[in-house]
C-alpha positions as CSV (number, residue, x, y, z in Angstrom):
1,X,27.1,-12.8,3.0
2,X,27.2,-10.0,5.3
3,X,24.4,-7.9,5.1
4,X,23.5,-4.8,6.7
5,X,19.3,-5.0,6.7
6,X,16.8,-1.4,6.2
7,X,13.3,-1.4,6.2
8,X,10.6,-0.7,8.7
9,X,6.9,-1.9,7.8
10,X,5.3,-5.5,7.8
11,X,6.1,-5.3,3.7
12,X,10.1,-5.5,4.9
13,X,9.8,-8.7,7.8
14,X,9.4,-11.5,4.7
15,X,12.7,-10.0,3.2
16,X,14.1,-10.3,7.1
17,X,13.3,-13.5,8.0
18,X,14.3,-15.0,4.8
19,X,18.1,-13.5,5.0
20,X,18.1,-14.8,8.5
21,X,16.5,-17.9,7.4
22,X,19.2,-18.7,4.3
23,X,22.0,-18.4,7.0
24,X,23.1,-15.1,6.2
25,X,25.1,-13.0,8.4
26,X,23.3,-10.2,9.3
27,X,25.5,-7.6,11.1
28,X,23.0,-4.9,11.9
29,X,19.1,-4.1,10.9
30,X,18.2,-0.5,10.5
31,X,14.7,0.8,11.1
32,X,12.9,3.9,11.9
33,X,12.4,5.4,15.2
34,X,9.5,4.3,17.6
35,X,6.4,6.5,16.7
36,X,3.3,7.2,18.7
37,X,0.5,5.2,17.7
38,X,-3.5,4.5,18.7
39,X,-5.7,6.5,20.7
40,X,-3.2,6.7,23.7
41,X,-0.4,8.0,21.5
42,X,1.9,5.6,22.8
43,X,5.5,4.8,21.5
44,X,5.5,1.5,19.4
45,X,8.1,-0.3,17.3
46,X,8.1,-0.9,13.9
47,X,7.5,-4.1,12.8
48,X,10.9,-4.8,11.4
49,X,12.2,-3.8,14.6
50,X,9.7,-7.0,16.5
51,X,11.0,-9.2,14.1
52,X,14.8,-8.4,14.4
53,X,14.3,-8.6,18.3
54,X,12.8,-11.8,17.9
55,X,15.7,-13.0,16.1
56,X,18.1,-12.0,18.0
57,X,19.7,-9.5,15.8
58,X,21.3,-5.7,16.5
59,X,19.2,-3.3,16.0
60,X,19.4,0.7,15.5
61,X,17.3,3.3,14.9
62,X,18.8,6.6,13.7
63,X,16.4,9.2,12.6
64,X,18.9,9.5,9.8
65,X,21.0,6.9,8.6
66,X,23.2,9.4,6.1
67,X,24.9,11.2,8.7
68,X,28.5,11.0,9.0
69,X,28.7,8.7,12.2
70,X,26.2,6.2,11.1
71,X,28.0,6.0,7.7
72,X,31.3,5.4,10.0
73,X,29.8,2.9,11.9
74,X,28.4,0.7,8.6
75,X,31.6,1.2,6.9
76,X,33.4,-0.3,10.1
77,X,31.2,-3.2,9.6
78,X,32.5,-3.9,5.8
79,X,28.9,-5.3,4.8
80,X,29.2,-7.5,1.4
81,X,26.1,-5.7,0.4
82,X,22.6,-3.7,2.2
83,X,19.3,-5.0,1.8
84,X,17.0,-2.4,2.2
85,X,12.7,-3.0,1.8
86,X,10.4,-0.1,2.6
87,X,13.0,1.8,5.0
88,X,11.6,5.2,4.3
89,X,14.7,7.3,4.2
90,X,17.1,8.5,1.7
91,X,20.5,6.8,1.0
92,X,23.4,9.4,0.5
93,X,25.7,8.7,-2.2
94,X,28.4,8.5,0.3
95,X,26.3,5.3,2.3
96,X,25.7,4.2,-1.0
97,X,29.3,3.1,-1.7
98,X,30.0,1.7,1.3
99,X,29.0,-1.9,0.5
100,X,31.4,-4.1,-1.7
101,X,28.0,-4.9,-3.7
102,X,26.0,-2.0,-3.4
103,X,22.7,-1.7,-1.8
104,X,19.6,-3.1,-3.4
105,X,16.7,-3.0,-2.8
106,X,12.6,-4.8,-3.0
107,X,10.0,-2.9,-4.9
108,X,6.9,-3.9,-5.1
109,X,6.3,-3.2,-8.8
110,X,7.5,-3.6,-12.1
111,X,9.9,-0.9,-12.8
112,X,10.4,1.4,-13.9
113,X,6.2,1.5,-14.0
114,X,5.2,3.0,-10.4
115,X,8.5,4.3,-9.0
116,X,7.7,6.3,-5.8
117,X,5.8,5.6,-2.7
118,X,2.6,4.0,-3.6
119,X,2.9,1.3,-6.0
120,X,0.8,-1.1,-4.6
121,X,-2.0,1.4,-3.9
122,X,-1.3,2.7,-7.7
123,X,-2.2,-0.3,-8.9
124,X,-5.0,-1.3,-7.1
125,X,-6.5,1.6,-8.2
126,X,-5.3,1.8,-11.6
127,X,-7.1,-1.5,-12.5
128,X,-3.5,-3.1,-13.3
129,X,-4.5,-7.1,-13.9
130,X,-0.2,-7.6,-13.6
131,X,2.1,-6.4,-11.0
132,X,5.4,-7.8,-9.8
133,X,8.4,-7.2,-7.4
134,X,11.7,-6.0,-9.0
135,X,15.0,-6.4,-7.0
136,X,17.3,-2.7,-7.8
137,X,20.1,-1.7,-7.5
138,X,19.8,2.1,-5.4
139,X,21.3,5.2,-7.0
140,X,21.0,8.6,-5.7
141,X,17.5,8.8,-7.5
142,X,14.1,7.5,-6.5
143,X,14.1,4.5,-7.6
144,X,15.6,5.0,-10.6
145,X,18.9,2.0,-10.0
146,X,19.3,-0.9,-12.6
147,X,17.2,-3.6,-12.4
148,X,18.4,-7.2,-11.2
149,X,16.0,-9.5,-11.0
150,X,11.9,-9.1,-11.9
151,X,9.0,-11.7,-10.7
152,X,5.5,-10.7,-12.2
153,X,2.4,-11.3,-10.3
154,X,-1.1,-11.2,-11.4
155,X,-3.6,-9.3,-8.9
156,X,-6.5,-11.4,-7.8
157,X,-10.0,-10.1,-8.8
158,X,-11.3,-8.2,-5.9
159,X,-8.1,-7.9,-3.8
160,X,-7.2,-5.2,-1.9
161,X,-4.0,-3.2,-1.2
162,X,-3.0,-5.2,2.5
163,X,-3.6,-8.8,0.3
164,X,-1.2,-8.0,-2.5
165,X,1.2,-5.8,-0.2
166,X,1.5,-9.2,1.9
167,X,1.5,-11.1,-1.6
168,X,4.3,-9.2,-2.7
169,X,6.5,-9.4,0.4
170,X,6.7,-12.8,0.6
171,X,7.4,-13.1,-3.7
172,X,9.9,-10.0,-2.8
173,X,11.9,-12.0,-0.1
174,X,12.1,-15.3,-2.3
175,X,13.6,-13.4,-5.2
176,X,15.9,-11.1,-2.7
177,X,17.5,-14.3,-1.9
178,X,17.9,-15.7,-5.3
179,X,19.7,-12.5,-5.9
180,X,22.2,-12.2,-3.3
181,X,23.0,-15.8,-4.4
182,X,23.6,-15.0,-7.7
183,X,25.7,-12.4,-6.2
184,X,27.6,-15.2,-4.6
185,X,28.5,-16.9,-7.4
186,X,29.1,-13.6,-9.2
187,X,26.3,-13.7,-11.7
188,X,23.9,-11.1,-10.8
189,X,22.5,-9.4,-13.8
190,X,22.4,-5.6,-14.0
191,X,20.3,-3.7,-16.6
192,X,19.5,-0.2,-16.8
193,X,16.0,1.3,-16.9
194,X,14.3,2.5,-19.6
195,X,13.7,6.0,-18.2
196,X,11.1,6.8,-21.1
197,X,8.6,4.3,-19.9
198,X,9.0,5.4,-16.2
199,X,5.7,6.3,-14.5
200,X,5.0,7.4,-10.8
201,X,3.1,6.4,-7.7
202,X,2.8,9.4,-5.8
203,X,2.4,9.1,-1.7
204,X,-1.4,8.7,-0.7
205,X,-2.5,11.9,0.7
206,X,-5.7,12.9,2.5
207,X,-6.8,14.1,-0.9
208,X,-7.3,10.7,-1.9
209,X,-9.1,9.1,0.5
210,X,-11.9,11.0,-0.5
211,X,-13.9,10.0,-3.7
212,X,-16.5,11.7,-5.9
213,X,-19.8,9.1,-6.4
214,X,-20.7,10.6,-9.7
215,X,-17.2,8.7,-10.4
216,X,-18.5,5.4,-12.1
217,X,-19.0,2.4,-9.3
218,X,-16.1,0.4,-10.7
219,X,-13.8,3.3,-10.5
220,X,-14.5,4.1,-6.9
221,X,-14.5,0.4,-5.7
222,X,-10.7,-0.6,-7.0
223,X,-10.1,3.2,-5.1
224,X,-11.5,1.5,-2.0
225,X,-9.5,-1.3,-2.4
226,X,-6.4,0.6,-3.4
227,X,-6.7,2.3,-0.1
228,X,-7.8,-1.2,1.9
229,X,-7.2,-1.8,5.0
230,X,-5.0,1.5,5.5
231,X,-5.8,4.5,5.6
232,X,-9.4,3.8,3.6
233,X,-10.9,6.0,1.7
234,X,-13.7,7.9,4.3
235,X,-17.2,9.5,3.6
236,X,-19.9,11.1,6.0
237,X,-23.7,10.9,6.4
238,X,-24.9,13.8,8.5
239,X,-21.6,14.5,9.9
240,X,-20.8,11.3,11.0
241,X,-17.1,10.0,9.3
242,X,-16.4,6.5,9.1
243,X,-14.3,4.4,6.9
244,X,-15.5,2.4,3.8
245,X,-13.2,-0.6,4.1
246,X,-14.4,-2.8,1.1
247,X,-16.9,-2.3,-1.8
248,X,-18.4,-4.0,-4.8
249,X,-19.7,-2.2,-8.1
250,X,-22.9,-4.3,-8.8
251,X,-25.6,-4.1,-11.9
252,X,-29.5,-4.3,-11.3
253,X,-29.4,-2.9,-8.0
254,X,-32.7,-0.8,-7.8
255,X,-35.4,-4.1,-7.8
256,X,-35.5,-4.7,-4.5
257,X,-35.8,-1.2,-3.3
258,X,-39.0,-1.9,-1.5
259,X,-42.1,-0.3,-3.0
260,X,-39.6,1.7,-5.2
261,X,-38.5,-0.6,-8.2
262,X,-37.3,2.4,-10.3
263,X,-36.1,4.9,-7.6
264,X,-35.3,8.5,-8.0
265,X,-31.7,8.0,-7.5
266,X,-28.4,10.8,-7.6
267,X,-25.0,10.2,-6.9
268,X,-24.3,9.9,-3.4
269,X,-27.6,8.8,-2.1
270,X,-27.8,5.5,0.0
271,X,-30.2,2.7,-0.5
272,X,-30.7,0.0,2.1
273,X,-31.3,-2.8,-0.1
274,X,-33.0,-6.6,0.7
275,X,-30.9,-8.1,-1.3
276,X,-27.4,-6.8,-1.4
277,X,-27.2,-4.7,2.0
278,X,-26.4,-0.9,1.6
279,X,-26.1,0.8,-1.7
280,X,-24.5,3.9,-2.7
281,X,-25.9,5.2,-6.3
282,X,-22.9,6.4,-8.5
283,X,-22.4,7.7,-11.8
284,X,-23.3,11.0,-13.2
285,X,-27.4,9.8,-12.8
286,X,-26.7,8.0,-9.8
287,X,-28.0,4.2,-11.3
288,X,-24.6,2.7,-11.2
289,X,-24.5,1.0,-8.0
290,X,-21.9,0.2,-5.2
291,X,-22.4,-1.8,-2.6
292,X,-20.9,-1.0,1.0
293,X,-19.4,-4.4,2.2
294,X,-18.0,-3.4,4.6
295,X,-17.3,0.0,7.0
296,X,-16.1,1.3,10.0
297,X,-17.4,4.3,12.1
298,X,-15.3,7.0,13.6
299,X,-14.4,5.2,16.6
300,X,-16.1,2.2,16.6
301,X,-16.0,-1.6,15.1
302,X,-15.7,-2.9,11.1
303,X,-19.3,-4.3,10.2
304,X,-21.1,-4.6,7.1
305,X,-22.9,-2.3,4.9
306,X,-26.3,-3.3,6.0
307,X,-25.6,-3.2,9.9
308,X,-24.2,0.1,9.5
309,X,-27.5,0.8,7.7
310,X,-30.0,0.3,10.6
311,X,-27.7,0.8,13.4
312,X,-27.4,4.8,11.9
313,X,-31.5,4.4,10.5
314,X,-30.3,5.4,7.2
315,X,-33.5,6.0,5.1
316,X,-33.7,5.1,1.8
317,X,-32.8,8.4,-0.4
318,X,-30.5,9.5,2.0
319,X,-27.4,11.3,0.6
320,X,-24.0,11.0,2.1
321,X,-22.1,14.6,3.0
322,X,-20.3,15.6,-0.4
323,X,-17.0,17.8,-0.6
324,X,-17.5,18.0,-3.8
325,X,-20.2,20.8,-5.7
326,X,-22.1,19.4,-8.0
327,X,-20.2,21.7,-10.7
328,X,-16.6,20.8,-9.4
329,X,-15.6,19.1,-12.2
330,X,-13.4,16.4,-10.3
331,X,-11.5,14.1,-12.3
332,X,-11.8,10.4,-12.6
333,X,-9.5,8.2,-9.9
């Protein structure tokens, strides 16, 4: 088929490679523009844009792909259909009809639960034991097209958004493929959303990578791993930020506390523990425990809990900075 390619993040390359791979004719891939990235602000490509390079393909980068000239120039190439996975930018009606089939797209959930941004994350966080990849047809709403095809997935105990984002790119390209053939052979199915079920995944904002430990430990580890690897979900102890990159909700964690077997504990306070590493006390009394697997200062290397522990001499009873009062009255994640 010919097929005009949109996407921009390592979620969208699977989907690429695997057009390119079943020996269709991809005219032209899409991305975003080159942004500034790391600590010297330099311009670097999207990943979509690596891959398409290193498969020899066209690529463009408008900063907006509805305008009238780049709507010319995709009708000029009279693409069968437009693939789009993760592009990041909205498809006038106009582009929309352009294709003979339409655009569709990859969504990495089961719609119409999480449309919107953050589906994975949603999840994650959410506690979802099922997710899945759903192959749409694009309207002029957000994502809000009929379905096509739907591949359910179950979510691994303990794994974080970057494993199931990766997990669901490569299930997403597999079934991308199964559905431009059954466009082929001019069998594709089309159904219509429920729109009553439909629930969002609004885009992770700073808000959210900041949690409340009188949250239970549970709650506030699958919000670490919603937020895992990228952007992470950040504390402070005496002004110091880093980045809490994995965590573990754990049962019986004040015996080994030293000489303190039943510890005065309170939300927020970190234990350096013998036998776990470092714990944070959670919960409204502080007992339910969450181990720090794994964290990352402002500015320096990932390491574990515990290394993090002595290499900042965090004494046991030591609370992390809280923005949130005592009587905030924040919500559960």
């Amino acid at each position: 088929m010919r097929v005009v390619f949109m996407g921009t993040p390592d979620f969208a390359v699977p989907t690429l490679r695997a057009l390119a791979e079943h020996g269709h004719d991809i005219m032209c891939v899409f991305t975003q523009p080159d942004r500034a990235a790391g600590r010297g602000r330099k311009l670097s490509p999207p990943p979509v844009k690596v891959a398409a390079t290193e498969l020899g393909l066209r690529v463009e980068q408008p900063p907006k792909v509805s305008v009238p000239e780049v709507v010319d120039a995709i009708r000029q190439m009279c693409p069968d259909v437009a693939v789009v996975a993760a592009f990041g930018q909205k498809i006038s009606p106009k582009l929309l009809a352009v294709p003979v089939h339409g655009f569709v797209n990859v969504h990495p959930s089961l719609l119409p639960r999480y449309r919107g941004a953050a589906p994975i994350e949603r999840c994650i966080m959410n506690g979802d034991e099922v997710t899945g990849v759903t192959i749409m047809y694009m309207d002029e709403g957000w994502d809000t097209g009929d379905i096509g095809l739907v591949r359910k997935v179950d979510v691994p105990r303990g794994a974080d958004a970057g494993q199931m984002r990766q997990c669901l790119a490569e299930h997403g390209a597999e079934l991308m493929c199964e559905f431009l053939r059954l466009i082929e052979l001019g069998r594709a199915p089309r159904i219509a959303q429920d729109h009553s079920q439909a629930t969002y995944a609004p885009k992770i904002t700073e808000a959210d990578q900041t949690v409340d430990f009188r949250e239970p430990a549970a709650v506030i580890e699958r919000h670490v791993k919603g937020l895992s690897p990228d952007p992470c979900v950040v504390a402070s102890i005496a002004g110091v930020r880093f980045k809490i990159l994995n965590a573990q909700a754990v049962d019986d964690w004040s015996a080994d506390t030293g000489d303190m077997a039943t510890p005065t504990v309170a939300p927020g306070m970190l234990w350096p523990n013998r036998r776990l590493g470092l714990v944070v006390g959670c919960g409204v009394d502080g007992r339910d425990g969450l181990v720090l697997t794994e964290v990352q200062p402002a500015g320096g290397k990932r390491m574990g809990g515990a290394e993090f522990a002595r290499g900042r001499r965090i004494s046991p009873g030591q609370s992390l900075d809280s923005p949130y009062p005592l009587d905030s009255g924040r919500g559960g994640a």
